[in-house]
C-alpha positions as CSV (number, residue, x, y, z in Angstrom):
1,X,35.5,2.3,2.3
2,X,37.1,0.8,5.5
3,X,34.5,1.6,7.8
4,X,34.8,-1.6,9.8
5,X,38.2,-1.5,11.6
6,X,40.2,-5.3,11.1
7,X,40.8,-4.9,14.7
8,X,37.3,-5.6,15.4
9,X,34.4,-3.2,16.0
10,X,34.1,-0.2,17.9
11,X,30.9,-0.5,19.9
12,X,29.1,2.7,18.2
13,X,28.1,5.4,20.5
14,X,25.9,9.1,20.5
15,X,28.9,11.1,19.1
16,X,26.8,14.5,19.9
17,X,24.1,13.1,22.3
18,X,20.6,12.6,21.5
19,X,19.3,16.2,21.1
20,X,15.8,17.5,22.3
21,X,14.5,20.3,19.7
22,X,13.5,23.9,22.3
23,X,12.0,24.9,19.0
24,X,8.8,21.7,20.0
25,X,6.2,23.6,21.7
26,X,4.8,21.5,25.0
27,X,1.6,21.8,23.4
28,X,2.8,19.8,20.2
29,X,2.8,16.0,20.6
30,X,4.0,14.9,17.6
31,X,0.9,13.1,16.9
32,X,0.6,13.6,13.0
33,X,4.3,13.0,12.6
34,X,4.2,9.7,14.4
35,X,1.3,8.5,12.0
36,X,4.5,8.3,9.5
37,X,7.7,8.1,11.4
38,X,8.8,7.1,14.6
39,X,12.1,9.4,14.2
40,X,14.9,10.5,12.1
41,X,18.2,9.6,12.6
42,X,21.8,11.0,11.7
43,X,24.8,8.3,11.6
44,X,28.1,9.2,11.1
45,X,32.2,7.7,11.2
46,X,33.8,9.1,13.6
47,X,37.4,8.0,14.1
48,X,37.4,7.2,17.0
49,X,34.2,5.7,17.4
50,X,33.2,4.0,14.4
51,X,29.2,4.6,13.2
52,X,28.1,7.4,15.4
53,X,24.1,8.4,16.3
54,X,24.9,12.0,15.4
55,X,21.6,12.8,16.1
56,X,18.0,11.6,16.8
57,X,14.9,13.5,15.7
58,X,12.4,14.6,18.0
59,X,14.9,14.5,20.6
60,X,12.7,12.9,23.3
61,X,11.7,9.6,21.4
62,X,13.0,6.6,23.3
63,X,15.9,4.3,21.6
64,X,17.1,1.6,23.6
65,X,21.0,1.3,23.5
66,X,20.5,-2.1,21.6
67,X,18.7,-0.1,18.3
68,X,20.8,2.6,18.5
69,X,23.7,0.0,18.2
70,X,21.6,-1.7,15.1
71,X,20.5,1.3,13.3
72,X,24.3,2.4,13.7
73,X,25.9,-0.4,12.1
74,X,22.9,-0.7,9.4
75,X,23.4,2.4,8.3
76,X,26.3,2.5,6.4
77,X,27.0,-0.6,3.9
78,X,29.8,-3.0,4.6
79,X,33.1,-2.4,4.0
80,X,33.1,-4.5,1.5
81,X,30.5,-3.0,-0.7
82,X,32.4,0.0,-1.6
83,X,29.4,2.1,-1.9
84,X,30.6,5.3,-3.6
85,X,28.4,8.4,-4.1
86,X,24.8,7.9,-2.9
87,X,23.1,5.2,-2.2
88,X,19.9,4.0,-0.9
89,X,18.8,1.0,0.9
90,X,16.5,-0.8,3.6
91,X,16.5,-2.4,6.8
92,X,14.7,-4.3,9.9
93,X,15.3,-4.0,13.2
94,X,13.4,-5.9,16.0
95,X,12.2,-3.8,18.6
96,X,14.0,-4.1,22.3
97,X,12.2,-3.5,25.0
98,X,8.7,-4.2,24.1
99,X,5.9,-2.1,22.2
100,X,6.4,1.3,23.2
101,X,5.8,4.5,21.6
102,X,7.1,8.0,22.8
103,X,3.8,9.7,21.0
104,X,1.3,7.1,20.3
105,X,-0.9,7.7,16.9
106,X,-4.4,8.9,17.8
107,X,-6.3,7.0,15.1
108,X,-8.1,4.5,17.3
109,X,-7.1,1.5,15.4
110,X,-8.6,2.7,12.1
111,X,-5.4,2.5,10.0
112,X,-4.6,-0.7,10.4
113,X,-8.6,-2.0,10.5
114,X,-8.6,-0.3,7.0
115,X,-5.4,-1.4,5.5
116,X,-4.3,-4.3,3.5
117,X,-2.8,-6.6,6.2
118,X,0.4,-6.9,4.1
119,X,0.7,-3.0,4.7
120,X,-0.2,-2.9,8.3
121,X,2.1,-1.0,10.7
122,X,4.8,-3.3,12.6
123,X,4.4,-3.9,16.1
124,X,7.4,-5.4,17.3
125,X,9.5,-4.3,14.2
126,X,11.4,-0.9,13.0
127,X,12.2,-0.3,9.3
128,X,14.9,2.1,8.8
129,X,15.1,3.8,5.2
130,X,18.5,5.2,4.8
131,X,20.2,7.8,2.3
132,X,23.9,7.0,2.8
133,X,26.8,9.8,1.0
134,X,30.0,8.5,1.0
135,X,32.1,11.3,-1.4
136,X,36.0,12.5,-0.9
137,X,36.4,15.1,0.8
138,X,40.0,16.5,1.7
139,X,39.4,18.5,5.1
140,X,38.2,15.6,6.5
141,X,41.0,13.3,8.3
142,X,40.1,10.0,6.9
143,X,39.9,12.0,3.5
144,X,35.9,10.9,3.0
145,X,32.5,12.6,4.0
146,X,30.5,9.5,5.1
147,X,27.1,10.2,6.9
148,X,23.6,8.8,6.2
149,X,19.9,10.3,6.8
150,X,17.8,7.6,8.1
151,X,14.0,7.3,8.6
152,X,12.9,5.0,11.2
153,X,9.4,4.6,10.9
154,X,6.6,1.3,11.6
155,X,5.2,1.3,8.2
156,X,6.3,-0.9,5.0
157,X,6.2,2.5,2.5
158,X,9.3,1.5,1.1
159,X,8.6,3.7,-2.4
160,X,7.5,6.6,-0.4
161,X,10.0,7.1,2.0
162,X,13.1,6.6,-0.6
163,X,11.3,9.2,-2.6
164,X,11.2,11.5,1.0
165,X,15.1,10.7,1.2
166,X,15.7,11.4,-2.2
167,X,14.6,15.1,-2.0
168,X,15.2,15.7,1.8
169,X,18.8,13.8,1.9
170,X,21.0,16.1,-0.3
171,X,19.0,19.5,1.3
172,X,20.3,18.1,4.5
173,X,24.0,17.2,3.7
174,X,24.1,20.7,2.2
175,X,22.6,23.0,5.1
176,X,22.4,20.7,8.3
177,X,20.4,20.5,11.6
178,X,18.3,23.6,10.8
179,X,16.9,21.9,7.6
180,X,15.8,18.6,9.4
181,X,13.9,20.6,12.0
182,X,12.0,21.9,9.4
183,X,11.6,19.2,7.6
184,X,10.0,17.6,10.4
185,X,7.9,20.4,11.1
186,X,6.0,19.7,7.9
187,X,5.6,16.2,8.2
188,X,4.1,16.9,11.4
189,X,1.6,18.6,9.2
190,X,0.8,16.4,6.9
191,X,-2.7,14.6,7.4
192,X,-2.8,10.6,8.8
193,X,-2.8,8.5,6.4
194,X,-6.2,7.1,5.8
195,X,-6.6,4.1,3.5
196,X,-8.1,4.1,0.6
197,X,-7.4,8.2,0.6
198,X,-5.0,10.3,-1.8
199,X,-3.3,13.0,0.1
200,X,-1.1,15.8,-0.9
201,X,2.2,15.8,1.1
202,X,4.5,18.9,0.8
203,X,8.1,18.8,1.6
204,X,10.8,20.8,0.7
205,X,8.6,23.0,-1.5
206,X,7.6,20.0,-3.6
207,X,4.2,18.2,-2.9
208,X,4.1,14.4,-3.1
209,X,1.2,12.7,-4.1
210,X,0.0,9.4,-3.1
211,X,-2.9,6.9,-2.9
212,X,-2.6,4.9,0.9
213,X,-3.8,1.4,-0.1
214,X,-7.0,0.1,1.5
215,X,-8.5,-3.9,1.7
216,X,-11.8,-2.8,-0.8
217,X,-8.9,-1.6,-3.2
218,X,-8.8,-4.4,-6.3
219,X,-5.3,-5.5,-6.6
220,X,-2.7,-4.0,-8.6
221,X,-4.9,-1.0,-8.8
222,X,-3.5,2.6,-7.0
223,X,-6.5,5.3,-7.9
224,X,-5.1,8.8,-7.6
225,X,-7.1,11.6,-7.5
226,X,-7.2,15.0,-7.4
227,X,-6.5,16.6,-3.3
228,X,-8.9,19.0,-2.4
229,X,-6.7,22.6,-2.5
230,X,-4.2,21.7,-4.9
231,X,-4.8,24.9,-6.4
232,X,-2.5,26.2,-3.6
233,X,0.3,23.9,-3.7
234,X,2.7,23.5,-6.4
235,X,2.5,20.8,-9.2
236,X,2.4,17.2,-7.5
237,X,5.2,14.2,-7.8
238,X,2.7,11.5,-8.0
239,X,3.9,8.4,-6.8
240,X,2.2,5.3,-7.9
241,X,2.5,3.3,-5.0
242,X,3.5,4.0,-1.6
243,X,5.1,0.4,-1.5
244,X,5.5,-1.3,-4.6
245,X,9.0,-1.9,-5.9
246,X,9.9,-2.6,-9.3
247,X,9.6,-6.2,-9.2
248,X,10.8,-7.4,-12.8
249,X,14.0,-5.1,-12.3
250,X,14.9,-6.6,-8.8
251,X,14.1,-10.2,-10.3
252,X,15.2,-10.0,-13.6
253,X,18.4,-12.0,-12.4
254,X,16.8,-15.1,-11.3
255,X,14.1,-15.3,-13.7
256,X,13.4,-19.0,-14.0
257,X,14.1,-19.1,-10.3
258,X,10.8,-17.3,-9.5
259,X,8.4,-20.1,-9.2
260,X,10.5,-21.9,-6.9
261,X,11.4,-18.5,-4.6
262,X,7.7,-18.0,-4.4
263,X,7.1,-21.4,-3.1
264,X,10.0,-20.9,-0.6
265,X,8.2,-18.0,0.7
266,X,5.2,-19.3,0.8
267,X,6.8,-22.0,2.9
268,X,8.8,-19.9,5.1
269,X,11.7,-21.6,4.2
270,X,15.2,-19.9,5.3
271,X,16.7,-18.5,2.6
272,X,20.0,-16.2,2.7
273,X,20.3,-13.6,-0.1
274,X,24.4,-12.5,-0.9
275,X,24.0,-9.2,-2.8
276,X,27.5,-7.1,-3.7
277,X,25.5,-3.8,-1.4
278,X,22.9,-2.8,0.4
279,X,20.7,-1.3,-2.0
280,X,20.3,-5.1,-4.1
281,X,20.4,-6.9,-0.8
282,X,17.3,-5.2,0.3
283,X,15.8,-4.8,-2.7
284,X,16.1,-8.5,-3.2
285,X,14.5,-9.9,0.2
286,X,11.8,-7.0,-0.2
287,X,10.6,-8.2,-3.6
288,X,10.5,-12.0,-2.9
289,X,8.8,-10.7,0.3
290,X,6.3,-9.3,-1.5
291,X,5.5,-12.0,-4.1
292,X,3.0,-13.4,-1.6
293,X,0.5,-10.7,-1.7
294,X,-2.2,-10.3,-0.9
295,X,-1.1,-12.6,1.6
296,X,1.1,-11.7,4.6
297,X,4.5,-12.5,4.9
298,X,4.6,-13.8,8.5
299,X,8.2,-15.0,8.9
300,X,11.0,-12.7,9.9
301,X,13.4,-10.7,6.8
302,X,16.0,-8.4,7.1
303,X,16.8,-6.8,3.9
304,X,20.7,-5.9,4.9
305,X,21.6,-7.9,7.9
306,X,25.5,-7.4,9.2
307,X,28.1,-9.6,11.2
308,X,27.2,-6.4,13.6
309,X,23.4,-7.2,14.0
310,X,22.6,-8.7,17.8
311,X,20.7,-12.0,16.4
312,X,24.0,-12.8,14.8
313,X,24.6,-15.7,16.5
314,X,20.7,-16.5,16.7
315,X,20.7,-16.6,12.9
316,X,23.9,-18.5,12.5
317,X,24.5,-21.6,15.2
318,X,24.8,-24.9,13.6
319,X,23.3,-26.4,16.9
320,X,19.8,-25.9,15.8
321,X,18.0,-25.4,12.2
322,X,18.0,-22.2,10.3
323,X,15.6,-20.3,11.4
324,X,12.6,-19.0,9.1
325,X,14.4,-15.9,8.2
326,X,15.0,-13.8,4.6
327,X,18.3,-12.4,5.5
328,X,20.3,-9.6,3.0
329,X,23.7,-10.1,3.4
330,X,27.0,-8.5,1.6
331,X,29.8,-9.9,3.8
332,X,31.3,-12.8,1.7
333,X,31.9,-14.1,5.5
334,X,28.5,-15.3,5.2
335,X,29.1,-17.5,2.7
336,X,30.9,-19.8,5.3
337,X,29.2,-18.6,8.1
338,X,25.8,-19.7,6.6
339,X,26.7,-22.8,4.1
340,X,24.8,-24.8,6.5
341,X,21.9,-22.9,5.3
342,X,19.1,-25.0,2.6
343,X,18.6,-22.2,0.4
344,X,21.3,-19.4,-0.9
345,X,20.6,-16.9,-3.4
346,X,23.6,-15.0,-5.2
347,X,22.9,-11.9,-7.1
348,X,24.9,-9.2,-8.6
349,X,28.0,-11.2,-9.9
350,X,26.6,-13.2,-13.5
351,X,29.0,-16.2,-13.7
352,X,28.4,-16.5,-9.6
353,X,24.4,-15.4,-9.3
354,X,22.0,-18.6,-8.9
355,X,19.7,-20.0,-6.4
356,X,21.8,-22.6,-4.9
357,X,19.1,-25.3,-3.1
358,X,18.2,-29.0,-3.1
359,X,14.6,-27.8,-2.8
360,X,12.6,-29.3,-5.5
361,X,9.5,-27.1,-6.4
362,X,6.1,-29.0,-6.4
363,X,4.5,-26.8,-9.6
364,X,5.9,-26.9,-12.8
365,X,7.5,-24.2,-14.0
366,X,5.2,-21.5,-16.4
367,X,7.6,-21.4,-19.2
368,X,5.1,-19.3,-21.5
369,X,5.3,-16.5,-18.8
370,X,9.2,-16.8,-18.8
371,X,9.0,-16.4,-22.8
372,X,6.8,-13.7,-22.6
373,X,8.7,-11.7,-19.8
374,X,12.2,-12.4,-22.5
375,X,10.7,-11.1,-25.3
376,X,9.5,-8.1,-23.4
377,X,12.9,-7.4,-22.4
378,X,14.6,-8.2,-26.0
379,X,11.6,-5.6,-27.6
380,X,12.5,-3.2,-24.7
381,X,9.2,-2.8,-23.5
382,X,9.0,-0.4,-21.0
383,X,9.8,-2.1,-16.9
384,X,6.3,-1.0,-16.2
385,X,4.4,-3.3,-18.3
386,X,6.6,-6.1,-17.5
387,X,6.5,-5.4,-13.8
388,X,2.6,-5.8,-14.3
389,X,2.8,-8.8,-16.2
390,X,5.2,-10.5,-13.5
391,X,3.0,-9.2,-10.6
392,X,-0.2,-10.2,-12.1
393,X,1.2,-13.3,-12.4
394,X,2.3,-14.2,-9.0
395,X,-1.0,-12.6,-7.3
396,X,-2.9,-14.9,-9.6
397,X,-0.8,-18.2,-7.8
398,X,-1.4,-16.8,-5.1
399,X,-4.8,-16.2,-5.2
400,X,-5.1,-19.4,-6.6
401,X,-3.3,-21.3,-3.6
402,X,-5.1,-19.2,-1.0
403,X,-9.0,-19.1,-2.6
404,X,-9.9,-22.8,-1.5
405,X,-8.4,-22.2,1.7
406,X,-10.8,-19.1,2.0
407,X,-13.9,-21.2,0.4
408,X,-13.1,-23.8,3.6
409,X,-12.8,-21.8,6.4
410,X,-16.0,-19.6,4.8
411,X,-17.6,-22.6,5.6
412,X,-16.6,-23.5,9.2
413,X,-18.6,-20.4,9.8
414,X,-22.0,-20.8,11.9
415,X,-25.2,-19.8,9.6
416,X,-26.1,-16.2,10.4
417,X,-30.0,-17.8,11.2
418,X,-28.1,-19.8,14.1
419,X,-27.2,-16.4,15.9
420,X,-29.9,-15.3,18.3
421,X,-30.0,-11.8,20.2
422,X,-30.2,-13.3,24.0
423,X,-27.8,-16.8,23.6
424,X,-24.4,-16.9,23.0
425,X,-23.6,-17.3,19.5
426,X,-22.5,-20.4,18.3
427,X,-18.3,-21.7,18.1
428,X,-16.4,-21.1,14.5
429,X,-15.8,-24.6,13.7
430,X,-11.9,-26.1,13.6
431,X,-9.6,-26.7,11.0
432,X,-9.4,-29.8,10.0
433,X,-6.6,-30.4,7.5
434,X,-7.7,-33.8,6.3
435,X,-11.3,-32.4,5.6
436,X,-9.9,-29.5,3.4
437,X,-7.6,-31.9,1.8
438,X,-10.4,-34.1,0.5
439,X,-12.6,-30.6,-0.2
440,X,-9.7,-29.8,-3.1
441,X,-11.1,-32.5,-5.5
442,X,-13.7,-30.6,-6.6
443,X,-12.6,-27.1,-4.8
444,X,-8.8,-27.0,-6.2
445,X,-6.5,-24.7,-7.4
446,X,-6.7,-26.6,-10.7
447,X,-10.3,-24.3,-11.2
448,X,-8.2,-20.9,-11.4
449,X,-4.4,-22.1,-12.1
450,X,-3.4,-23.5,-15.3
451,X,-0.2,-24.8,-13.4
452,X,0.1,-28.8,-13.4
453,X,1.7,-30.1,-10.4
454,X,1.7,-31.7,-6.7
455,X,-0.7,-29.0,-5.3
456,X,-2.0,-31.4,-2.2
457,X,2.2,-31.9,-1.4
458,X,2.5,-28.3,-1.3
459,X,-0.6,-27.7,0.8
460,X,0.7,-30.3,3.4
461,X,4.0,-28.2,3.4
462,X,2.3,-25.2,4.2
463,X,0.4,-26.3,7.1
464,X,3.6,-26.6,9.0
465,X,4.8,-23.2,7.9
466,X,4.8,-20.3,9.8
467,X,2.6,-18.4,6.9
468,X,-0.5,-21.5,7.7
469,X,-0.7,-20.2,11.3
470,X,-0.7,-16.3,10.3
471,X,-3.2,-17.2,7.7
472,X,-5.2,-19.2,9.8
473,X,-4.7,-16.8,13.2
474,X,-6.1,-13.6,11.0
475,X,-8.9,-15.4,9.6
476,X,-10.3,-17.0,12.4
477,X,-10.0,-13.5,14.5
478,X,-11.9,-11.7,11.2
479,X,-14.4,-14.7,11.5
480,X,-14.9,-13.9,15.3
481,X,-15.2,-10.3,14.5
482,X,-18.2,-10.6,12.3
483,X,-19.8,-13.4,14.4
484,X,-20.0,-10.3,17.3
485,X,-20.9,-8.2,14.9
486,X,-23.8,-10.2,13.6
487,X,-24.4,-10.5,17.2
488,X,-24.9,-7.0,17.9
489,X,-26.7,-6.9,14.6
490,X,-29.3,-9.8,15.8
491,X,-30.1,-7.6,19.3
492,X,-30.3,-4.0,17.3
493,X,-33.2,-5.9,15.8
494,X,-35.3,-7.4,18.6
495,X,-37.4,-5.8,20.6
496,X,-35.3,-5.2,23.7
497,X,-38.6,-4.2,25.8
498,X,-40.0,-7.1,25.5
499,X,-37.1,-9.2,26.4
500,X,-36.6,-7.3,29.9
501,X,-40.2,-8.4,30.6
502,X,-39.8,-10.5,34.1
503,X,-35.6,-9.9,34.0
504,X,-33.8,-9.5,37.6
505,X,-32.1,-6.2,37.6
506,X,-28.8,-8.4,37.5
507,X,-29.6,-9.6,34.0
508,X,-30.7,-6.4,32.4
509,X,-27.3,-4.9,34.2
510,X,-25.5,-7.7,32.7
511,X,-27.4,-6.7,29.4
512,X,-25.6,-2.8,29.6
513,X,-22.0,-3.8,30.3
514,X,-22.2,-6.3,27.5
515,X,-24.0,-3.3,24.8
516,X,-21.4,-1.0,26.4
517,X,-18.3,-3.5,25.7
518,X,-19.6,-4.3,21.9
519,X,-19.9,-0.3,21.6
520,X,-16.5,0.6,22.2
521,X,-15.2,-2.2,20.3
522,X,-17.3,-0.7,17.3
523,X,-16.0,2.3,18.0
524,X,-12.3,1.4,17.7
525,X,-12.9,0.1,14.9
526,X,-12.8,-3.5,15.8
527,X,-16.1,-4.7,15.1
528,X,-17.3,-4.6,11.6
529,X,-20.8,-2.6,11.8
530,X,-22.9,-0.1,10.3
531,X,-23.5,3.5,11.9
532,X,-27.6,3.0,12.2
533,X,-26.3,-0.3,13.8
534,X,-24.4,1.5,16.4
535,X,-27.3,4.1,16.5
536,X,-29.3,1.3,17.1
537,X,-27.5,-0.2,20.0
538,X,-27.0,3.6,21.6
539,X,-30.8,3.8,21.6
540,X,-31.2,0.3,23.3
541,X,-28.6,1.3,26.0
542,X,-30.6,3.8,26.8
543,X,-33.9,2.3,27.2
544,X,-32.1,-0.7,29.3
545,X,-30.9,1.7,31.4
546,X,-33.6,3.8,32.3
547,X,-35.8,0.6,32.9
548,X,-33.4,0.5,36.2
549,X,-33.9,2.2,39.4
550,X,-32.5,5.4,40.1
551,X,-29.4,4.8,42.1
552,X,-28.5,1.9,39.4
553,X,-28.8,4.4,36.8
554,X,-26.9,7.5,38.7
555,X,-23.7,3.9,38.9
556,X,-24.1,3.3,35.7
557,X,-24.1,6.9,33.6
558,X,-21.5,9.3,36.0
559,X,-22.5,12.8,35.7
């Protein structure tokens, strides 16, 4: 495939325009649709304009020139890679232009309040899922069909939407425009998706099944069960994770390199992954990526990154450090381009593939899990079990690394007995590194981890990574969360009459707005609290307010 012109790249352009469907009804806002996908693109090669946006679906969602440039160029795999056939594979695009939605989701916050936070949709952040054909095709000038389906969409379901590709993807090649509308049509139909709820998902006259991950879900499990009206539908494709990629097959090549990747993630470190395509480029970053759960990887990754991309020269000047980045490359260019780089990974080639790094790893290295993993493969036991093994494994570290961190900060918290209904509750107490240092004696990772090693050096490392202050940053606002909540919890309880004994109407009007703030933060799902608590508080709004005189009263509940 020569795709990329050696005279330099064509600056890709909308070949047919972006085109508005007259079948969208005024009355339609795309609202379920949008709780899934931001848009559906079309890229093809045109000769005379390189990657082409064929097509962009609804036809009034907003792409600045800048993505549509990206998701061009990231669409088809380099023209080194040679992809022939079909292929699939990832990307990550930042968003230009600030956070912006052409149809908002109507959810009120509840997804991402509900979800796992390694699961959580991007804010500042596209993912583009692409089917890419590339098969010869004589009555085409250049002798090749080459076009790719790609679904742009905020949410991490990698498993979920290459399934969607797989089944929309050759329906489309085959019958066109007419097919995506509908396609579209029905996953405008399809119900939000709710953690820690299965749903039923028809497409293309096949249903797919899945189980949206919630935070009370224990990990590694995915519960599925039976959707209400499946009697009506044809037999599900269950899918047993909307997410999860097969982590022993994307890692089997750098096996005794795992410990040390998942302390490179852990630390942020920039790391560079050269794959021979797309498809084990992305695959790659998204499963080292994922070895930190349940924790949240908080550094920047792009699973196929291109000489294209506009942080190009961002991500390679030598006049500053490599930033914390996870890039996918498959232009051997990179390989001068990025030499500067402390950590390259090669896969795909045997007598090249290695983790190339003068990182030395602060655990020792679990050699009875690599045996065990070995003789798996040897016995040919099925990539399921060993996928488990490898994943249980690496949640355990993690866990392990993360639990005394959680035991500390639980215990920065002020004593729910401190928190009084009328005073301001008291500060969440800082960090202090030094403090949780010396806590690790007695509160270690040696309690839960059977791996020897230089656990305090590796803690020190992290506080200066980028994952320390996502860590910390979440926590702390979850912390301040249920300090309001307990709050509101401590002034449902009193007797609110007897407080307003002797107030100034300034104080019992300061008293509503506050109840009224605390209400709608409840409400949006911001505030962890019960529904007799928020019963509660509606009932003492009202009394407040009717203790005030009329006019008060008439300013403070419009008609």
């Amino acid at each position: 495939m020569d795709s990329l012109s050696s005279a330099g790249p064509r600056r890709p352009r909308d070949r047919l325009g972006v085109r508005s469907s007259g079948a969208r009804a005024a009355s339609t806002p795309w609202a379920r649709f949008s709780a899934w996908l931001e848009c559906v693109c079309v890229v093809t090669f045109d000769l005379e304009l390189g990657q082409a946006l064929e097509l962009v679906y609804p036809g009034d969602f907003r792409l600045t020139d800048k993505e549509k440039s990206s998701i061009c160029y990231l669409s088809f795999p380099d023209s080194h890679s040679g992809c022939l056939g079909d292929t699939q594979f990832s990307f990550r695009i930042r968003q230009c232009g600030g956070q912006r939605s052409s149809w908002p989701t109507d959810d009120g916050g509840r997804y991402d309040s509900e979800a796992p936070v390694t699961l959580q949709r991007e804010s500042a952040h596209y993912f583009g899922y692409v089917y890419f054909r590339q098969v010869k095709d004589s009555s085409m000038k250049r002798g090749y069909f080459q076009k790719s389906l790609v679904l742009v969409s905020r949410l991490p379901f990698v498993r979920l939407f290459q399934a969607l590709l797989s089944l929309v993807a050759p329906e489309y090649f085959d019958k066109l425009a007419p097919c995506l509308e509908a396609v579209c049509n029905e996953i405008d139909q399809w119900p939000a998706p709710v953690p820690g709820q299965t749903l039923n998902l028809p497409v293309v006259g096949v249903v797919l099944q899945v189980h949206i991950p919630s935070r009370t879900d224990r990990p590694e499990s995915s519960p599925l069960k039976r959707c209400g009206q499946e009697s009506l539908l044809p037999a599900p494709l269950v899918l047993t994770s909307v997410h999860e990629l097969d982590l022993f097959r994307c890692l089997q090549p750098v096996l005794t390199h795992v410990q040390t990747l998942w302390e490179l993630m852990l630390l942020g470190e920039p790391l560079v992954v050269l794959a021979p395509s797309p498809a084990v480029s992305s695959e790659m970053v998204l499963a080292l990526t994922s070895c930190l759960q349940p924790l949240r990887f908080c550094c920047d990754y792009r699973p196929y990154f291109t000489i294209h991309d506009s942080e190009f020269k961002e991500f390679t000047t030598r006049t500053q450090a490599p930033p914390n980045v996870v890039l996918g490359v498959t232009n051997p260019f990179f390989i001068k381009t990025l030499q500067h780089w402390p950590h390259i990974l090669r896969v795909g080639e045997p007598k090249m593939s290695g983790l190339y790094t003068e990182y030395t790893a602060h655990l020792r290295r679990d050699k009875a899990l690599l045996k065990r993993l070995l003789k798996g493969l040897q016995k040919k036991r099925p990539a399921g079990v060993l996928t488990a093994l490898l994943r249980r494994h690496l949640l355990e570290l993690t866990q392990s690394f993360i639990i005394p961190l959680e035991h500390y900060m639980a215990s920065l918290m002020p004593l729910q007995k401190s928190i009084t209904p009328w005073k301001t509750p008291p500060q969440i107490r800082p960090f202090h590194q030094d403090d949780f240092l010396c806590s690790l004696e007695h509160a270690g990772p040696q309690l839960t981890c059977i791996l020897k090693g230089d656990w305090l050096g590796l803690y020190r490392r992290f506080f200066k990574s980028p994952h320390f202050d996502g860590w910390y940053r979440q926590r702390r606002k979850e912390m301040a969360r249920k300090l309001e909540a307990l709050h509101l919890e401590a002034i449902c309880e009193a007797n609110v009459e007897t407080w307003m004994q002797g107030k100034s109407e300034v104080e019992v009007v300061d008293l509503v707005l506050k109840l009224r703030e605390k209400l709608v933060r409840a409400r949006g799902h911001q505030l962890p609290v019960k529904e007799e608590t928020l019963q509660q508080a509606r009932l003492h709004l009202e009394t407040v307010i009717s203790s005030l005189p009329r006019d008060l009263q008439a300013v403070l509940c419009p008609p």
